[in-house]
Steps between C-alpha positions, in 0.01 A plus 500: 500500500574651867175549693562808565447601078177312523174762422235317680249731483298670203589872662926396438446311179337816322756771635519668120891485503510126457081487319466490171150568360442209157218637264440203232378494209238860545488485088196544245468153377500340833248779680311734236156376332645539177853292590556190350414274823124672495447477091650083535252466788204632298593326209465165689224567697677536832471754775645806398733694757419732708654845391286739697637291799888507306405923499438498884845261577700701313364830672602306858854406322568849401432622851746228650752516270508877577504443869783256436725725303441850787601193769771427317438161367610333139218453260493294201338440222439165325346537152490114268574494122393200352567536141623107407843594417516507851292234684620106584318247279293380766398868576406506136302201537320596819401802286349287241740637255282818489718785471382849578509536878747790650683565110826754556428853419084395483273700698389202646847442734495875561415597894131479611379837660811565712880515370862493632654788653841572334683358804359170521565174368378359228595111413375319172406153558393268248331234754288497826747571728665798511847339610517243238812610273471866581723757684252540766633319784856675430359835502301407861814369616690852435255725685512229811140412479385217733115524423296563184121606547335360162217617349338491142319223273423220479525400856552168411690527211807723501414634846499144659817418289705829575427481876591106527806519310585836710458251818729247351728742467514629870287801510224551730180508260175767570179473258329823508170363527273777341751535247481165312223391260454188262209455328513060642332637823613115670854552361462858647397392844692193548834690444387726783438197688780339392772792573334551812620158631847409329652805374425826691228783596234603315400868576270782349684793359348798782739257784784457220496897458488519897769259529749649197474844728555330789914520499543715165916426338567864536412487915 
């Protein structure tokens, strides 16, 4: 790539024209106290998650999503179905075979609190990663976007996985740092650390919302 196309600092990387804002997997079983995560959890004895904490991130996602659209940015949404019919064997396995998690047409992989807009993406995944086998990357690649700000659950799960595989690919990766939760508070904090060291900038949504205004598309 010519030096001259290189962003090299966070203020070029999130001009909105080439940003796209990546909201994963905000849905009921993965963030309500009645989802399917929380009742498993119970069931076995294990922390629960945190949903009054899910309530507060996807208050701070609604405001930067809606900072990212007026600046002009793409946002899209990632929702999982998991139904079996759909999953690789060794997905099945790592779900012990338990079926139930993120069903099509459940109220469990409906949206958590917040909800698309009718001009934003939306991309079905059946994995972690949001790129894996989906039209994602296309789409990104026919709006011009060079970055993608993440932000959503589980920070280590399907956050972690989106963002890395978004780095493989050649985009410049952002983790909205007050807009990720996980209920594995290690997992949580060693993607932060990790991100923050191999893969890109980890930033709190008020400088995001600062930065997104910054050079709006329409200027």
């Amino acid at each position: 790539m010519p030096a001259d196309t290189l962003l090299r600092t966070l203020e070029a990387q999130l001009r909105p024209a080439h940003t796209a804002l990546l909201v994963v997997d905000m849905q009921n079983d993965f963030c309500d106290a009645d989802g399917f995560l929380a009742r498993a959890r119970a069931a076995s004895g294990r922390h629960t998650i945190e949903a009054e904490e899910n309530a507060r991130i996807a208050q701070r996602i609604e405001r930067l999503a809606a900072a990212a659209r007026e600046g002009g940015a793409t946002v899209a949404w990632l929702r999982s179905l998991y139904d079996f019919r759909y999953l690789a064997p060794a997905h099945i396995v790592q779900r012990k075979e338990q079926e139930g998690l993120c069903l099509e047409g459940s109220w469990g992989a409906d949206w958590f609190r917040i909800r698309p807009e009718p001009a934003d993406l939306v991309i079905t995944k059946h994995t972690f990663s949001g790129f894996h086998d989906t039209e994602l990357h296309a789409q990104l690649q026919a709006r011009g976007i060079r970055t993608l700000v993440l932000c959503g659950v589980a920070t280590n799960v399907c956050v972690d996985s989106t963002l890395r595989h978004g780095f493989f690919l050649g985009y410049h990766v952002v983790l909205a740092q007050d807009c990720v939760g996980s209920g594995n508070r290690a997992g949580h904090e060693g993607t932060l650390a990790t991100v923050r060291v191999n893969f890109g900038a980890v930033v709190d949504s008020p400088e995001l919302i600062r930065l997104l205004g910054v050079h709006p598309a329409a200027a």
